[in-house]
N, C-alpha and C positions, 0 to 999 in steps of 0.2 A: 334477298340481297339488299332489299332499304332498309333494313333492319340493322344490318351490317353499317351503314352506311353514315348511321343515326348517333348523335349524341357526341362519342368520342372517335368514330369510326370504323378501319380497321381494328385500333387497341381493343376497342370495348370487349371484343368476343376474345384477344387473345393475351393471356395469362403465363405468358412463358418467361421464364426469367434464366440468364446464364449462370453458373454457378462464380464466376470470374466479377458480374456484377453483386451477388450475392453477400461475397466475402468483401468486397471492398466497399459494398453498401454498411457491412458490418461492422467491418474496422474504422470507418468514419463517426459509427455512433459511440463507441467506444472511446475515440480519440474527443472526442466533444463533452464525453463523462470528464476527463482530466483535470484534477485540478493543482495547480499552485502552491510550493511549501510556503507553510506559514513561518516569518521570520519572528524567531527569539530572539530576546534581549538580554546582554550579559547576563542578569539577577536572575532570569529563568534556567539558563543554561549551568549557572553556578549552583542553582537547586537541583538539579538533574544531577549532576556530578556528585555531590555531597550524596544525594540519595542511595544511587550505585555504588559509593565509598562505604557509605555505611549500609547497603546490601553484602557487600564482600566481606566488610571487617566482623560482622556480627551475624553471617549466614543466616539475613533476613532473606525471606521471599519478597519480591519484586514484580508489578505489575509495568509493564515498558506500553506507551504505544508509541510502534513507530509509522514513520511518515509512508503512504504507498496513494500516486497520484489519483487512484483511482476510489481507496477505500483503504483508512486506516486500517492498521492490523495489533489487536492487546496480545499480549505476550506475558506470561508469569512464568517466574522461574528463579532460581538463583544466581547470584552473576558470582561465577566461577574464575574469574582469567578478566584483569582490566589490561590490554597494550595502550599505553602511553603514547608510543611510537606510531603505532597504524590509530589511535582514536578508535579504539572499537574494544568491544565489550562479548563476554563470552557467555551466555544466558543458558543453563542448563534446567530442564524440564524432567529430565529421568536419566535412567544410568550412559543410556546412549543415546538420548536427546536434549539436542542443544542448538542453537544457534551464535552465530556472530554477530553482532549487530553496530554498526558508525554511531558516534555518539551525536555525529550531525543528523543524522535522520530518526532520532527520539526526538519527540515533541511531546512528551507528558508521562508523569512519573508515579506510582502507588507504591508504597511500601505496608 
């Protein structure tokens, strides 16, 4: 029993953790990963645009990264469909892969 007793006491011998602590110990390491979009300035945003104009008009391939708080995401592909309207971009990979993508949440452009 002094054994028990010693150091950190009860805890020392006991290792039990609830699964409700668990997840929500995880979700906070997770939420501390996050980071902040980085803000463009006109001239970059106007090269972004011009890029994906001339992806569309000249069925260039197209390297996108867009923004994800946690971990950038590259994307290539051809951009198939520009909406004016919704600010989004229509990036196709193969016959039936594609995505949508905001032209707010691109931050960097490869052609």
């Amino acid at each position: 029993m002094g054994k028990k007793l010693e150091g950190n006491g009860i805890w020392e011998s006991s290792r039990m953790i609830l699964p409700e602590h668990r997840d929500a110990y995880l979700r906070l390491m997770k939420e501390q990963g996050r980071r902040g979009k980085p803000t463009l300035d006109d001239q970059e945003m106007q090269q972004i645009e011009q890029a994906i104009v001339v992806s569309y008009n000249e069925r260039k391939p197209i390297t996108l990264k867009v923004f994800n708080p946690f971990d950038d995401e590259e994307l290539r592909g051809l951009v198939t469909v520009i909406n004016t309207s919704r600010r989004e971009v229509k990036l196709s990979r193969g016959e039936e892969d594609f995505s949508w993508i905001k032209l707010e949440e691109i931050i960097e452009v490869d052609i």
